[in-house]
C-alpha positions as CSV (number, residue, x, y, z in Angstrom):
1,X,32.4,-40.4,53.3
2,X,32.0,-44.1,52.3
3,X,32.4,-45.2,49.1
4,X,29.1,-45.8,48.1
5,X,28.2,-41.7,49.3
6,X,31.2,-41.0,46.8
7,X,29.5,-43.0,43.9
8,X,26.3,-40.7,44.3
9,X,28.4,-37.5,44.6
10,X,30.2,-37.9,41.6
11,X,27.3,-39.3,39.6
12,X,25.4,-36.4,40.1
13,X,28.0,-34.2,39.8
14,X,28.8,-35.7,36.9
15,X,25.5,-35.2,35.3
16,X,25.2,-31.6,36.6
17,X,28.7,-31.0,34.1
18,X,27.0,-33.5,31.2
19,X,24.3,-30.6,31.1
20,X,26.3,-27.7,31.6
21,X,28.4,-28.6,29.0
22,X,25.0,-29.8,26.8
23,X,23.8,-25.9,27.6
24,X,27.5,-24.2,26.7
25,X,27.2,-26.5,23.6
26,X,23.9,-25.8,22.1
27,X,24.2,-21.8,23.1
28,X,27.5,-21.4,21.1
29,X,25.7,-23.6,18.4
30,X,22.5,-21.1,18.2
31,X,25.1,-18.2,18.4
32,X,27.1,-19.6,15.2
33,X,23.6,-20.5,13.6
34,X,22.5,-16.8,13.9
35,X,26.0,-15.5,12.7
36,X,25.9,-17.5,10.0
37,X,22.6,-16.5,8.9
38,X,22.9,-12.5,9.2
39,X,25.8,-13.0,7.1
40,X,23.9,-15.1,4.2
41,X,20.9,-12.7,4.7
42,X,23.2,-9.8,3.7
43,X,21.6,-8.4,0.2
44,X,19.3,-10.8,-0.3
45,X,15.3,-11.1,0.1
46,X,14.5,-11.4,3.4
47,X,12.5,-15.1,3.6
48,X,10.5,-14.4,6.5
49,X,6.8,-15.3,6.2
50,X,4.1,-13.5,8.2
51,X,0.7,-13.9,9.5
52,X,-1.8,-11.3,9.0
53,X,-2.1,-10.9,12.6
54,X,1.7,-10.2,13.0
55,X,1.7,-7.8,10.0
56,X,-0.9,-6.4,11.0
57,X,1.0,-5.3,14.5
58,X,4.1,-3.2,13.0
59,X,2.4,-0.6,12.0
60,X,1.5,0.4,15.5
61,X,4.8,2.1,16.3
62,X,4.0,4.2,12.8
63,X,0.1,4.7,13.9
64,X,1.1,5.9,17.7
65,X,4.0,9.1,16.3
66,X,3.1,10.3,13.4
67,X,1.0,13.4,14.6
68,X,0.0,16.1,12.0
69,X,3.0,15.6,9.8
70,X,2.6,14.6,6.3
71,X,2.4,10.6,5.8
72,X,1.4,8.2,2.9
73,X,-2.3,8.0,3.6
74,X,-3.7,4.1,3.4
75,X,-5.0,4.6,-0.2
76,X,-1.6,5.7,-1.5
77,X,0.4,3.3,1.1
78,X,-1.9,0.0,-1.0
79,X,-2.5,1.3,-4.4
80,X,1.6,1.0,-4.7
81,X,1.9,-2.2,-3.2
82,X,4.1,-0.2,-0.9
83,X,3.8,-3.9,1.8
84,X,5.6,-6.0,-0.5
85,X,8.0,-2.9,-0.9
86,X,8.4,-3.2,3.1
87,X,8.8,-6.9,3.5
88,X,11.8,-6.6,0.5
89,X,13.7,-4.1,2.7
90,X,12.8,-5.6,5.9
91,X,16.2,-7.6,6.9
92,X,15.5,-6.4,10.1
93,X,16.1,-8.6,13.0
94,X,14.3,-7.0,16.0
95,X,10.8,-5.8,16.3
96,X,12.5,-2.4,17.3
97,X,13.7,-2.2,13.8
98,X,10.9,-3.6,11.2
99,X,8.8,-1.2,13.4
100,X,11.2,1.6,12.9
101,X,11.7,1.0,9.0
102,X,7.6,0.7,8.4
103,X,7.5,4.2,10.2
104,X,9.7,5.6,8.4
105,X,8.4,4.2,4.8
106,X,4.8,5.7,5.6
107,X,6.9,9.2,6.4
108,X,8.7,11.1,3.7
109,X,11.2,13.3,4.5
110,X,11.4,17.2,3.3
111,X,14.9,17.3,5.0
112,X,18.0,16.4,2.9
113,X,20.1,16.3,5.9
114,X,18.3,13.6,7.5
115,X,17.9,11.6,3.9
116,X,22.3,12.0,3.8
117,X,22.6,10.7,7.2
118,X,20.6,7.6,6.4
119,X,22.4,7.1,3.3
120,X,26.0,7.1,5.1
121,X,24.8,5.1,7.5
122,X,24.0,2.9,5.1
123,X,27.0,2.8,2.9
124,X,29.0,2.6,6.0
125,X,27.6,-0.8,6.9
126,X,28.3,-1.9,3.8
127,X,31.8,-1.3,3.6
128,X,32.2,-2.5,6.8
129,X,31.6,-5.4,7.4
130,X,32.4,-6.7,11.3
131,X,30.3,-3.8,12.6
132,X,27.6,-4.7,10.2
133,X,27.5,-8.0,11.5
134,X,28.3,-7.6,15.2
135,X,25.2,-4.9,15.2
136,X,23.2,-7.1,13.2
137,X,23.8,-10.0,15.6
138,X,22.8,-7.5,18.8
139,X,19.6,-7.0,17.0
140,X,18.9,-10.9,15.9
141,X,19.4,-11.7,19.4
142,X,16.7,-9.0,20.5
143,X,14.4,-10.9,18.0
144,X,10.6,-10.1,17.5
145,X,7.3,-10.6,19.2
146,X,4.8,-12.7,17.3
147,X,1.4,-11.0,19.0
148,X,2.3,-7.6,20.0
149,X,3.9,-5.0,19.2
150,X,6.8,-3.3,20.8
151,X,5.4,-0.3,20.3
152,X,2.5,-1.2,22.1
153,X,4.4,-2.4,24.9
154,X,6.1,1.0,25.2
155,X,2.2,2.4,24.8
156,X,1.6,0.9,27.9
157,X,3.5,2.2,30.5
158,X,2.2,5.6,30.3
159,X,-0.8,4.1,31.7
160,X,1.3,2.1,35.1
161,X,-1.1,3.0,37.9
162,X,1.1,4.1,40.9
163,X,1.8,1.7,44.0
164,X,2.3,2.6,46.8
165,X,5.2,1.2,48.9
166,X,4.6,1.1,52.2
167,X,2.1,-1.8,52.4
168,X,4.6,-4.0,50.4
169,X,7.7,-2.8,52.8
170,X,5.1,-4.0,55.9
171,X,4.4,-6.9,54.5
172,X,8.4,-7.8,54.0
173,X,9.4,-6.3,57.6
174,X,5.7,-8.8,59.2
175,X,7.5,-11.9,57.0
176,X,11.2,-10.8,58.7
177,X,9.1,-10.5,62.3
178,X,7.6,-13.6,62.0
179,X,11.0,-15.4,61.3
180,X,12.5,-13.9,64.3
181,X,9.8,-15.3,66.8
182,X,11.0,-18.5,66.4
183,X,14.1,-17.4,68.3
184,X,11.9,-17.0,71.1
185,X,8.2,-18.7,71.2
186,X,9.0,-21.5,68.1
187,X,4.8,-22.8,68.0
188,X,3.9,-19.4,68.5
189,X,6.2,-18.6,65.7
190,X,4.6,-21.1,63.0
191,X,1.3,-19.8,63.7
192,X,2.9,-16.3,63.0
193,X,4.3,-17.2,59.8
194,X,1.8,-19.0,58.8
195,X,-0.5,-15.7,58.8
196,X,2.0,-13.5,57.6
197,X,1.9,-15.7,54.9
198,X,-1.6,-15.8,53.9
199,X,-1.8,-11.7,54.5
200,X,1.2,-11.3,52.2
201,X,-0.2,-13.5,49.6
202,X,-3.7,-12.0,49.7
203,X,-2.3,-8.5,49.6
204,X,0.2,-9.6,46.6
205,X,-2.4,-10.8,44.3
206,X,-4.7,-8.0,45.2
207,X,-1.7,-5.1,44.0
208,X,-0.2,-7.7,41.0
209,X,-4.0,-7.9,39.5
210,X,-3.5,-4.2,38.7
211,X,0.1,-4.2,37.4
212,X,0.8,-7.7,36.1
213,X,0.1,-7.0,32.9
214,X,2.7,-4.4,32.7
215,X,5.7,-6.8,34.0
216,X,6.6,-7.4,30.3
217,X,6.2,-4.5,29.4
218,X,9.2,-3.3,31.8
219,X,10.7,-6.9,30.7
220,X,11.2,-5.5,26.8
221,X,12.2,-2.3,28.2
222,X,14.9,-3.9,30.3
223,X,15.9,-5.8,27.3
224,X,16.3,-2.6,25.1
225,X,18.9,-1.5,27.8
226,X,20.4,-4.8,28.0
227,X,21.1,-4.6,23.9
228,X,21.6,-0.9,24.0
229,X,24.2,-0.9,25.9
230,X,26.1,-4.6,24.3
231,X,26.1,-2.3,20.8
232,X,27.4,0.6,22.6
233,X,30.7,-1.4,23.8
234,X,30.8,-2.6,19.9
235,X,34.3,-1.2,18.8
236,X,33.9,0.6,15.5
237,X,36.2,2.3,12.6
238,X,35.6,6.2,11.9
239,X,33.7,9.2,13.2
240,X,30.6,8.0,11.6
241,X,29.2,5.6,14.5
242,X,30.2,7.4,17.9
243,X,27.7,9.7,17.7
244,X,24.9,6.7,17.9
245,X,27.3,4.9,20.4
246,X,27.4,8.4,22.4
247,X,23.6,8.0,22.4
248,X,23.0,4.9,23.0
249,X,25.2,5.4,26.3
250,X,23.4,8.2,27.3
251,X,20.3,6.8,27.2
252,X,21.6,3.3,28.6
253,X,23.2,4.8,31.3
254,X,20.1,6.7,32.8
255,X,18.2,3.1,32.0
256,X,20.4,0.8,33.5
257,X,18.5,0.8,37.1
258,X,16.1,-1.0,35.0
259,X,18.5,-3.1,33.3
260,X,19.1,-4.8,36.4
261,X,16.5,-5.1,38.1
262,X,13.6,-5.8,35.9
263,X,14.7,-9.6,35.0
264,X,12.7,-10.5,38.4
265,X,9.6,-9.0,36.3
266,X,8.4,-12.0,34.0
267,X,5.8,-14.6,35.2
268,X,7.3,-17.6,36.3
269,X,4.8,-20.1,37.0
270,X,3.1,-22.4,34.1
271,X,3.2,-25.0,31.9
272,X,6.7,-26.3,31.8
273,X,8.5,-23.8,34.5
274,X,11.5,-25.4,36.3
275,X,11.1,-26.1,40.3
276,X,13.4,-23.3,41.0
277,X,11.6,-20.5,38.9
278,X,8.4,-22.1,40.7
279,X,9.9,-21.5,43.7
280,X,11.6,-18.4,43.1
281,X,7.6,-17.1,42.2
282,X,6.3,-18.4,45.7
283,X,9.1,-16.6,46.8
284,X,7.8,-13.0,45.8
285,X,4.5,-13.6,46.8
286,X,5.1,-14.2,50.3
287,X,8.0,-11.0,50.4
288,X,6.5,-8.6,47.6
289,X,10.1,-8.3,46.2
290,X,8.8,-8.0,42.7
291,X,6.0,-5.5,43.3
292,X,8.6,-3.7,45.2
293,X,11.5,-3.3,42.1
294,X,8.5,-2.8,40.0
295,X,7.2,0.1,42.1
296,X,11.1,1.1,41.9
297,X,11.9,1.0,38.0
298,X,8.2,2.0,36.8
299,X,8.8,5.3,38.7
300,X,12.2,5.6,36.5
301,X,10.3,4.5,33.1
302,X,7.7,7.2,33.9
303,X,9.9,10.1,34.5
304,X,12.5,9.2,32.1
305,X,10.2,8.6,28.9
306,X,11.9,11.0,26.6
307,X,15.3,9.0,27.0
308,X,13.1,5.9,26.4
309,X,11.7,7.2,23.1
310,X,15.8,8.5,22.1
311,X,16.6,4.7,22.9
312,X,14.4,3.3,20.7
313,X,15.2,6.0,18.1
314,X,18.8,4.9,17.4
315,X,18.4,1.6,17.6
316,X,15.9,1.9,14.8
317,X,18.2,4.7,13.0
318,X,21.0,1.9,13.4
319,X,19.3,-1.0,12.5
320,X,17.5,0.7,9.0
321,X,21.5,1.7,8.3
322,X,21.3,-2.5,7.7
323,X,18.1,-2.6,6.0
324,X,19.1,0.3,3.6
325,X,22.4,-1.2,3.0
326,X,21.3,-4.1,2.3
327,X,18.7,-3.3,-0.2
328,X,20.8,-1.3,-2.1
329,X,23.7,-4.3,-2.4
330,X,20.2,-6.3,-3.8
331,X,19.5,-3.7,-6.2
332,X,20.6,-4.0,-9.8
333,X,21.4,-0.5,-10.2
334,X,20.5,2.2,-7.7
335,X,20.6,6.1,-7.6
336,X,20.5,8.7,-4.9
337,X,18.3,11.2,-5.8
338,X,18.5,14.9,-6.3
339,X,16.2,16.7,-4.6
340,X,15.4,20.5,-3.8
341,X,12.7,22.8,-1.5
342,X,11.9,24.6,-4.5
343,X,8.2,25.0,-5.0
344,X,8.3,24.1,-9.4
345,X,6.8,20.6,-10.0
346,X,9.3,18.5,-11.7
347,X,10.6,14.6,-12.0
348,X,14.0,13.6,-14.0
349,X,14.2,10.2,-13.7
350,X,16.7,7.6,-16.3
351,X,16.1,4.1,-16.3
352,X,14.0,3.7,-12.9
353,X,12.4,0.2,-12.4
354,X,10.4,-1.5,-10.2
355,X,11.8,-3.4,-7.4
356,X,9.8,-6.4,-7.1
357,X,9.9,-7.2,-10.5
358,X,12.2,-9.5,-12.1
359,X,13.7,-8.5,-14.9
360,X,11.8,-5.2,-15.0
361,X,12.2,-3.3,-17.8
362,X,13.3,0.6,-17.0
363,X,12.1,3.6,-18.8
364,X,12.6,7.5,-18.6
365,X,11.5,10.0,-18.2
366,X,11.6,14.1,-17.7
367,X,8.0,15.7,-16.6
368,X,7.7,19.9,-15.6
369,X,3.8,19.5,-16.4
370,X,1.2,16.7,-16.1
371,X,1.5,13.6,-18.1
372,X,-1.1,11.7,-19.7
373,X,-0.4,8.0,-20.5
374,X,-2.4,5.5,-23.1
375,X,-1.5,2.2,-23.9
376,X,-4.1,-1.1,-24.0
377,X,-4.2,-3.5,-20.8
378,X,-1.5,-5.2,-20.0
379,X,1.0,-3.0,-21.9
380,X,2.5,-1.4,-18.5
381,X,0.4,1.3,-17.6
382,X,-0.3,1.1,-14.0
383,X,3.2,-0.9,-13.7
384,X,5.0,2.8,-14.9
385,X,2.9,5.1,-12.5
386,X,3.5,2.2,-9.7
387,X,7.6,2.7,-10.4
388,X,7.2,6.5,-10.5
389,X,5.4,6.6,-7.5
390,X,7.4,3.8,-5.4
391,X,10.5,5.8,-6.5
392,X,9.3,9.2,-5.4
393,X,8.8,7.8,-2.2
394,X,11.5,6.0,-1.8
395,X,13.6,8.9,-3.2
396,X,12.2,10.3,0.3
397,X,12.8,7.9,2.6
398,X,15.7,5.7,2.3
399,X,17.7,8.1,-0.3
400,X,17.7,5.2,-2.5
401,X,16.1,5.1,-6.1
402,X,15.9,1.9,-8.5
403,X,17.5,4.0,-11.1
404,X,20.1,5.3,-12.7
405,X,19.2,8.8,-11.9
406,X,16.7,10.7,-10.2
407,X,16.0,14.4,-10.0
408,X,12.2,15.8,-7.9
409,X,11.3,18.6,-5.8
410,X,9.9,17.6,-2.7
411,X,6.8,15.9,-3.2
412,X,3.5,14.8,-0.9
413,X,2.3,11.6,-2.5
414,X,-0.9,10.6,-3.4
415,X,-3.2,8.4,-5.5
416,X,-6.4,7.0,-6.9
417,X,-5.5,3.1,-8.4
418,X,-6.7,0.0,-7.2
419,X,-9.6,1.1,-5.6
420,X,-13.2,-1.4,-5.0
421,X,-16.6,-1.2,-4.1
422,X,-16.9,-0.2,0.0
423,X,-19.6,-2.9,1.1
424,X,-19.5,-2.3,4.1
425,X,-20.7,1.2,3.8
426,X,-23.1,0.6,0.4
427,X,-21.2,2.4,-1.6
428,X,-20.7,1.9,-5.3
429,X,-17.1,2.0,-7.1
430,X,-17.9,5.2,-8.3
431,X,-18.6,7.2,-5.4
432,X,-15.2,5.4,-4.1
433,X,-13.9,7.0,-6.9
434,X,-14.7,10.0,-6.7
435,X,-14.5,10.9,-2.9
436,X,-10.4,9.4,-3.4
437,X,-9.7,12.1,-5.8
438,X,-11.5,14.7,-4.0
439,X,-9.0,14.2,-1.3
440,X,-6.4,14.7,-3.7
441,X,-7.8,18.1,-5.3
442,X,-8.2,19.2,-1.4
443,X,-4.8,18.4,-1.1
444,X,-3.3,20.9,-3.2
445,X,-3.6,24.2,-2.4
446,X,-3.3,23.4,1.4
447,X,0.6,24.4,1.5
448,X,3.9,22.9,1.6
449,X,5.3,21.1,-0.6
450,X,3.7,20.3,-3.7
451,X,1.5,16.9,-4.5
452,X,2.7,13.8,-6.9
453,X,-0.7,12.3,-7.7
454,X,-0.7,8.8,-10.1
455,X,-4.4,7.9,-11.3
456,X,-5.4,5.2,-13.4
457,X,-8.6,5.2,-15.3
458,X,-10.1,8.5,-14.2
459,X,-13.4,7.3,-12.9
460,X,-13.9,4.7,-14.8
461,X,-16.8,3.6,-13.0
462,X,-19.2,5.3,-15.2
463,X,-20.8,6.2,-18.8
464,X,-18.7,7.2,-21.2
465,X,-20.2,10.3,-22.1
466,X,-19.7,11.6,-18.5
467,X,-16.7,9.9,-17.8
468,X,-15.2,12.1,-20.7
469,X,-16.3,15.3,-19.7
470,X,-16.0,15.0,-15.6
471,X,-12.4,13.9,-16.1
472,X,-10.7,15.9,-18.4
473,X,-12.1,18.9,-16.4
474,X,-10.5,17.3,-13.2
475,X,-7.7,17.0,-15.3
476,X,-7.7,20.6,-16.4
477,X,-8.6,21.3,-12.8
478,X,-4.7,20.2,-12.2
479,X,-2.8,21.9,-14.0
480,X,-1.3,25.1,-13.6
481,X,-1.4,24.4,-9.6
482,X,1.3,22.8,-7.5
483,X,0.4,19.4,-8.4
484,X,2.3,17.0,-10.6
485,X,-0.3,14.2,-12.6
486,X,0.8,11.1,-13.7
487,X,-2.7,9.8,-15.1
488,X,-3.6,6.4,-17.1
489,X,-6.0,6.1,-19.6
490,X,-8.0,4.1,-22.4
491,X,-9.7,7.3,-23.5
492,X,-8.2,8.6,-26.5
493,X,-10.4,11.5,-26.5
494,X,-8.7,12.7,-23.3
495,X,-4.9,12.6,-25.6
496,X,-6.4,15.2,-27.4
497,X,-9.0,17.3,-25.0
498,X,-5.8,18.1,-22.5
499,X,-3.3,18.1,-25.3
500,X,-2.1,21.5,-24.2
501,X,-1.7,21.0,-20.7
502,X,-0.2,17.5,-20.7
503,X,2.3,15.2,-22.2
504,X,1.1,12.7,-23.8
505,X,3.2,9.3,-23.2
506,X,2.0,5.6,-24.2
507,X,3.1,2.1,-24.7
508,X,2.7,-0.4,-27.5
509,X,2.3,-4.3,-27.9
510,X,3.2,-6.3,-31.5
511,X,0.5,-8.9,-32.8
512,X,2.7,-11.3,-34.3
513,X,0.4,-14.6,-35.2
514,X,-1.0,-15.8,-32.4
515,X,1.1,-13.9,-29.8
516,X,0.8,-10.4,-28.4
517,X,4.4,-9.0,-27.1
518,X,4.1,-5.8,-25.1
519,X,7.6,-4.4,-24.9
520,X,7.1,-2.6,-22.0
521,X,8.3,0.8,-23.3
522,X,7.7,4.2,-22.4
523,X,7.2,6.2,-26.0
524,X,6.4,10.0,-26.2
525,X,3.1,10.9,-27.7
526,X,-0.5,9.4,-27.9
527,X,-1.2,5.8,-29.1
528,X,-1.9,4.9,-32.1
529,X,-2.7,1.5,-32.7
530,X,-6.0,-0.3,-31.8
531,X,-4.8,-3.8,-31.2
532,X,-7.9,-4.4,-29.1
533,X,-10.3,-5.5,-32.0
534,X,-7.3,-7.8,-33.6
535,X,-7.1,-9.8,-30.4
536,X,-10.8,-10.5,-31.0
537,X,-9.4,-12.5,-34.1
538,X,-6.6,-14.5,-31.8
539,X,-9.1,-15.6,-29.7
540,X,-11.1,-17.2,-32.2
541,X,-14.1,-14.6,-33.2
542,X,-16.1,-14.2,-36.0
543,X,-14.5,-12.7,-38.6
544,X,-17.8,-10.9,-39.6
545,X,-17.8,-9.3,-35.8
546,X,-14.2,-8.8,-36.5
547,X,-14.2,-6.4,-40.0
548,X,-17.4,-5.0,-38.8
549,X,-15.9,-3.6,-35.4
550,X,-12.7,-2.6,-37.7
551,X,-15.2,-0.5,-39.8
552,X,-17.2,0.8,-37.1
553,X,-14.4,2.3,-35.5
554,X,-13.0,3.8,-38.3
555,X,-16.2,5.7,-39.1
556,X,-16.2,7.3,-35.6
557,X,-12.5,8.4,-36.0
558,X,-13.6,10.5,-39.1
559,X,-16.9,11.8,-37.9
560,X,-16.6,11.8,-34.3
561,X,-20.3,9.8,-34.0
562,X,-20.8,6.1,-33.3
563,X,-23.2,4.3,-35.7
564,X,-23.8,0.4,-36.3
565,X,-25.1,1.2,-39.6
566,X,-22.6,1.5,-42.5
């Protein structure tokens, strides 16, 4: 070799190392990066922004399971403002697990067992912290797609039409024929290649137009196993985590076909693909090696669903042990609740708050019968039946409770809060109204466990003559069934219509000057003060309009009639 030939070698050998090295540098970098931020991410609000369109996507996985069992219906689910609750626990790293946690948010529980192993999970994470951050790594690296959803991916393969094989095994043993004429005719060889070629090519478009749109599909399947079975050789402390590990190699281990096989599965040729992946993709078109491997591991995917579905069960049981954990080293102060299958309505809770408020203020309460709660706006009327109801269903969920204490039955949640006009349909806020609480009366007697209803301002969206009477009866209609009321109201007159089947609760506000400070208290009993007419005054209103109102409502307190006239 001259010396110039040596030059050239060891130039480009030179460069090949300058970008390995470049490559083994930058991958150890975005492998410290992502260390580093599952460890800051620990306990803290996840800052993850989404588009609706993404949002929109993770409840598939919850939409596609969750059959005839009980869920939190889309009423309930928005009326709590249960998808802020979501994106605060969601530290989840993988699409797997943010679908996973939504599921199970939108799916109480009514088994304690399976509440208590979610909780240990979670408490084992946190005092543990390698294997909190080694698992949480595994399912960073696994990441998230933007469009669609994994469960929808997983959806698809049920539908894999079946190929058969032995056109695609012809075509490979026409391609090895062809090759082997040139050992004997070499022209009449090329021309033989040459129309292998085009058959194969023609054939492998016709079959990939019918499956190519379930290569990815396989793709995230094949990367479950790949990540399945990484956490599986995670070493871990205590008898808590086999189990999952156990799992995971079960599953992994009737997978792994897949595992290896289906990496030759994802499109290669576009808009910035290497020379070699561009010839790698000519390379299955002419020998059908792809359609072949897919015919192979779609046959194992098919048969083998269950173990599929078990797979990505414990990776989402495993990776909402992190989300749980986490939440709860955010939380201020946090309870597990108490809860029994008995069929007696009845919530214990001491000093429960809401979680996405800062520097919420907590209240108690104890509640065996309805409860009936007045207060003016803005005093923290919705706010409580909001924290009661996010509690309860968190209570069922993630075992974890905003609170210092928290005692239920088993409850079905439902609710009648923020509701609007349906435009779309042409129908007014009232009849909105009133079909969302039919739903809740049908609700009751229908078995199992009894109903947690929270309603603010029963139908307010009429007179108030009628609003009056149709709502205390519904009211009325409440009690003495399985059902447990949390209702808000400005109607005084309903404080003292249901005064002998519900608790009357309310909060207060102080006018001091010009200011109005709601202490955002809980009290027992109705209101009593009117603070509605003095903010008249603070806002700059006739004092005439003022005293008169003053005087006007005073009159219908003693006599029960209105009247403008003195």
């Amino acid at each position: 070799m001259d010396q110039q030939t040596m030059v050239y070698v060891v130039f480009i050998l030179g460069a090949c190392l300058l970008l390995w090295i470049q490559y083994v540098v930058s991958k150890r970098n975005r492998y410290q990066s992502l260390c580093r931020k599952v460890r800051e991410q620990w306990g803290k609000v996840p800052d993850r922004e989404y588009s609706l369109e993404e949002f929109e996507k993770i409840s598939h996985f919850y939409e596609k399971r969750k059959g005839s069992r009980f869920s939190i219906d889309d009423i309930t689910w928005n009326d709590l403002g249960m998808d802020e609750v979501f994106l605060l626990l969601n530290t989840a790293g993988s699409a797997v697990g943010e679908e996973y946690l939504y599921q199970v948010l939108r799916t109480p529980e009514f088994d304690t067992g399976v509440l208590k192993e979610r909780s240990a999970l979670a408490d084992h994470f946190r005092s543990h912290q390698k294997e909190r951050e080694a698992f949480g790594i595994c399912f960073a690296q696994m990441g998230r797609r933007k469009r669609v959803a994994l469960a929808d991916y997983i959806e698809k393969l049920s539908d894999v039409p079946r190929q058969p094989l032995f056109l695609h095994i012809l075509c490979l043993l026409l391609l090895a024929a062809s090759i082997g004429s040139f050992a004997f005719e070499p022209a009449v060889g090329v021309g033989f290649l040459l129309v292998v070629m085009v058959f194969n090519i023609v054939t492998y478009y016709r079959y990939k137009g019918r499956v190519g749109k379930y290569f990815q599909c396989m793709s995230q399947v094949a990367e479950l196993v790949e990540y399945g079975s990484r956490m599986e050789e995670i070493p871990v402390e205590g008898e808590l985590l086999p189990p999952y590990k156990e799992r995971l190699r079960n599953a992994c281990g009737v997978l792994r076909p897949i595992r290896s096989q289906a990496w030759i599965l994802v499109d290669k040729v576009g808009i910035g693909a290497s020379l070699m992946e561009a010839v790698f993709d000519y390379l299955c078109m002419v020998t059908h090696l792809d359609l072949i491997l897919f015919r192979r591991i779609s046959s194992i995917v098919r048969d083998k669903g269950e173990v599929l579905e078990d797979l990505m069960k414990v990776m989402g049981e495993l990776e909402l042990g992190l989300c749980i954990g986490s939440f709860r080293e955010y939380l201020q102060t946090y309870c597990e609740p108490e809860l029994s299958g008995d069929k007696a309505c009845r919530l214990s809770c001491r000093d429960i708050y809401h979680p996405l408020i800062e520097g919420a203020v907590a209240n108690s309460i104890r509640a065996d019968r309805p409860v009936l709660v007045t207060g003016s706006n803005a005093s923290g009327k919705s706010t409580f039946l909001k924290t009661i109801g996010v509690g309860a269903i968190l209570a069922q969920t993630i075992y974890t409770v905003p609170a210092k204490q928290y005692e239920s039955c088993f409850f079905r949640v439902f609710s009648s809060m923020a509701l609007a006009d349906n435009l779309e349909s042409g129908e007014s806020y009232y009849m909105v109204e009133i079909k969302s609480l039919k739903r809740i009366l049908d609700a009751i007697p229908s078995g199992g466990a009894p109903v947690l209803c929270f309603i603010d301002e029963v139908l307010r969206g009429t007179n108030t003559v009628e609003r009056i009477s149709a709502s205390s009866k519904i009211l009325e209609n409440m009690s003495g069934k399985p059902v447990l009321c949390f209702a808000a109201t400005h109607d005084i007159e309903l404080t003292a219509l249901l005064s002998g089947v519900y608790d009357n609760y309310h909060f207060e506000e102080q006018i001091e000057g010009n200011d109005v400070l709601f202490s955002y208290k809980l009290y027992p009993g109705r209101a009593a003060t009117r603070n509605a007419i003095r903010l008249l005054a603070i806002m700059g209103y006739e004092e005439g309009i003022i005293r008169e109102a003053e005087e006007m409502a005073e009159r219908f307190v003693k006599t029960g009639e209105w009247s403008l006239e003195p």
